[in-house]
C-alpha positions, 0 to 999 in steps of 0.5 A: 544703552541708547546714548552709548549706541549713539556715541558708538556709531559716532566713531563707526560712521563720522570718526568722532570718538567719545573716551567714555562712551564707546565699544569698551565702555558703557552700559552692557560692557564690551559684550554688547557690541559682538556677536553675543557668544554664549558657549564656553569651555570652562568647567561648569559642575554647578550648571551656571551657564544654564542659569545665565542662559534661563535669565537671558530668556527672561530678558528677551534672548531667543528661548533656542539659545537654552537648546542650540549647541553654539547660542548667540545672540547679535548685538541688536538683541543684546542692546534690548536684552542689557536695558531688560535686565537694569530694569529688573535690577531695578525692580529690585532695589538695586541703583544704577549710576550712569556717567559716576565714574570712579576714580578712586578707592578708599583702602584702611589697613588692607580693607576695603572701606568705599569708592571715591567717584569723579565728582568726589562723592564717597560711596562707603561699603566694605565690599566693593565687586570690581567688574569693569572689563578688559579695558579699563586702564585708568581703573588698573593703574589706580588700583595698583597705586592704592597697592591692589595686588595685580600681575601681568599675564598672557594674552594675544595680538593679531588681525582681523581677517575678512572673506566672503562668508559664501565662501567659507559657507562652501568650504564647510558645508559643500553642495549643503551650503545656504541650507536654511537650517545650516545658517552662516558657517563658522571655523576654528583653526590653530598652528604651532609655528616654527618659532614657537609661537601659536598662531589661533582664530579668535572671535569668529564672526560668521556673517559679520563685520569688523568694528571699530573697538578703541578705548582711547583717543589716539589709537586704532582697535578692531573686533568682531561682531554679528547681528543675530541673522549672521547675513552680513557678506562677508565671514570674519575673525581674528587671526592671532599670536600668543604673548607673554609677560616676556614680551612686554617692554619693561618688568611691570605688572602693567606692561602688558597695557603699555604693550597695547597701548604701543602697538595700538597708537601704531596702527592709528599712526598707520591707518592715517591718523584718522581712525582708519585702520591699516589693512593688507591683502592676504596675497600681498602679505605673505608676499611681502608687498604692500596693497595698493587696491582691494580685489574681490573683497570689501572691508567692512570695518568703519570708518575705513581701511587704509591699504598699505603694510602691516609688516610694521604692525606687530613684532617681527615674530608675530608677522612670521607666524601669520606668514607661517600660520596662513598657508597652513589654515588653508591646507584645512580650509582650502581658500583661506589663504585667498590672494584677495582676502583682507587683514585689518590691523590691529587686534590687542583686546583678546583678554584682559592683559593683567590679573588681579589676583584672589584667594579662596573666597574671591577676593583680593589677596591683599585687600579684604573686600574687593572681589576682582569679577569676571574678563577684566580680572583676568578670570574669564573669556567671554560672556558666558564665562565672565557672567558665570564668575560674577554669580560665583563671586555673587554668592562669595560676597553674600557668604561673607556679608552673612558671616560679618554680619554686616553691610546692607547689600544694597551698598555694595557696589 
């Protein structure tokens, strides 16, 4: 975890980019470098969430997060928390293989039988857990290779949108704005534009910055986090619009990452070719102009926002419903729309842009064995959800290791 922060900041504050170790990539996963939400609207009949809440503690979390109606968590409190939790794996007999990428599977007759790591070690077991996130492309086009059932699905692209978190503290929170007790406001906004499409805030970060998110070199990625105090000067979110498998250049399960990837090596393009990204005043976008100085609010993206148009950014239909959306967010959240507010291009990462699909017993449809777990499988959204996946596919995978009487648990991996 300490390396990877290391390797993270890198890109943040130097510009220089690590493909292995970064904010996708490494130790904690992309969770750890956000603003650690820990609430969800998924269905939860077996309280779950309330047993993935009682371990955080264990590992260091704020015991309020078991009480609080929206827990988090901050990215400092999470580097701690993720090096408390491998050292209770560890304690219990689980290993821990850093810098072991794999970049194969061995699949006999629709099972499951090991990986293959980069190195070409062989680690044989005939269950295989798959949680590697949103962004692991390479590991995507390797399983569909060895024939893994996987289908493209919807997610969402957009911006980043900054305003000054006093702001957004007085529209919600009127003359009780900076109560102690209240902290840093948050918001929620959603429309149905004219064309169809739905424009929605995703991953508000009150109190935040917007961070440097890219997997790969060549291309320009932006998130949200926090920290826990939520002091940072400015309120952040993205502002996004719903596509589907219909949008996506060609008929393939994985055109959803070229999709990405397009729009992604775009805004690198845009932003400078430096890893900079492109940014835009909200008044000059909706009308349709480009920015040439910033007002009244500082980006707080790393290593630096370049001003220019985003009109190029994303597809015509998506810049029209942005156009659309953002008058209308500010008819609710009066001040939303502020000339000198400030998007930053582009967010592409709001779900895993493919599904690897499983049975009843959580694993694959077509390979025994391998249980597709959590964001990158396309069957959660957030920490909270993906970590309530990975304890039900937990508990699929010892189910079924009991029945076959099999595999030591120790060797699934």
């Amino acid at each position: 975890m300490r390396e990877r922060t290391k390797d993270t900041f890198g890109l943040w504050r130097k510009g220089v980019f690590n493909p292995e170790s970064n904010v996708q990539f490494g130790e904690g996963g992309a969770g750890t470098f956000s603003d650690g939400k820990l609430y969800t609207q998924i269905k939860d009949p077996h309280h779950y969430g309330r047993k993935v809440l009682t371990e955080f503690v264990k590992a260091g979390a704020p015991a309020e997060i078991l009480r609080v109606s929206k827990p988090h968590i901050g990215t400092f409190k999470l580097v701690t928390m993720v090096e408390q939790m491998r050292a209770t794996i560890e304690a219990l007999g689980g290993e821990i293989r850093f810098q072991s990428r794999v970049d194969g599977i061995d699949i006999v007759d629709g099972q499951v039988r090991g990986v293959v790591l980069a190195d070409g070690e062989i680690i044989p077991s005939r269950h295989v857990v798959l949680a590697v996130g949103h962004s692991a492309r390479d590991t995507f086009k390797m399983l569909y290779d060895r024939g893994v059932y996987i289908e493209a699905k919807a997610f969402s692209i957009g911006f980043r949108i900054e305003h000054p978190q006093s702001l957004i503290d007085a529209i919600r929170f009127g003359e009780e704005a900076g109560h102690p007790l209240l902290g840093a406001a948050d918001y929620k906004v959603v429309h149905h534009c004219r064309n169809g499409r739905s424009v929605y805030s995703f991953c508000m970060c009150p109190g935040g910055t917007v961070v440097a998110a890219t997997s790969e070199a060549g291309h320009v990625v932006t998130n949200g986090m926090s920290q826990y105090s939520r002091n940072e000067r400015n309120a952040n979110s993205a502002i996004v619009v719903g596509v589907t498998p219909d949008d996506y250049p060609g008929n393939h399960p994985l055109a959803g990452i070229d999709f990405q990837r397009q729009l992604e090596a775009l805004a690198f393009k845009l932003g400078g070719s430096s890893y900079q990204a492109p940014g835009q005043l909200v008044g000059d976008f909706l009308a349709n102009r480009p920015s040439s100085a910033f007002g009244s609010v500082s980006p707080s993206y790393t290593p630096g926002v370049h001003l220019g148009d985003l009109r190029t950014a994303l597809p015509t239909y998506a810049i029209d419903a942005i156009r659309e959306a953002l008058p209308a967010f500010d008819k609710r959240i009066k001040g939303f729309a502020m000339a000198d507010a400030v998007l930053t291009g582009v967010e592409t990462r709001t779900s895993s842009p493919i599904r690897i699909n499983r049975n009843a017993e959580y694993q694959s449809v077509n390979t025994r064995g391998l249980y597709p777990a959590g964001e990158g499988a396309g069957y959660a959204g957030g920490i909270l959800s993906a970590a309530v996946d990975g304890i039900k596919v937990a508990e699929a995978l010892a189910l079924d290791m009991n029945g076959s009487g099999g595999d030591l648990l120790g060797k699934a991996q």
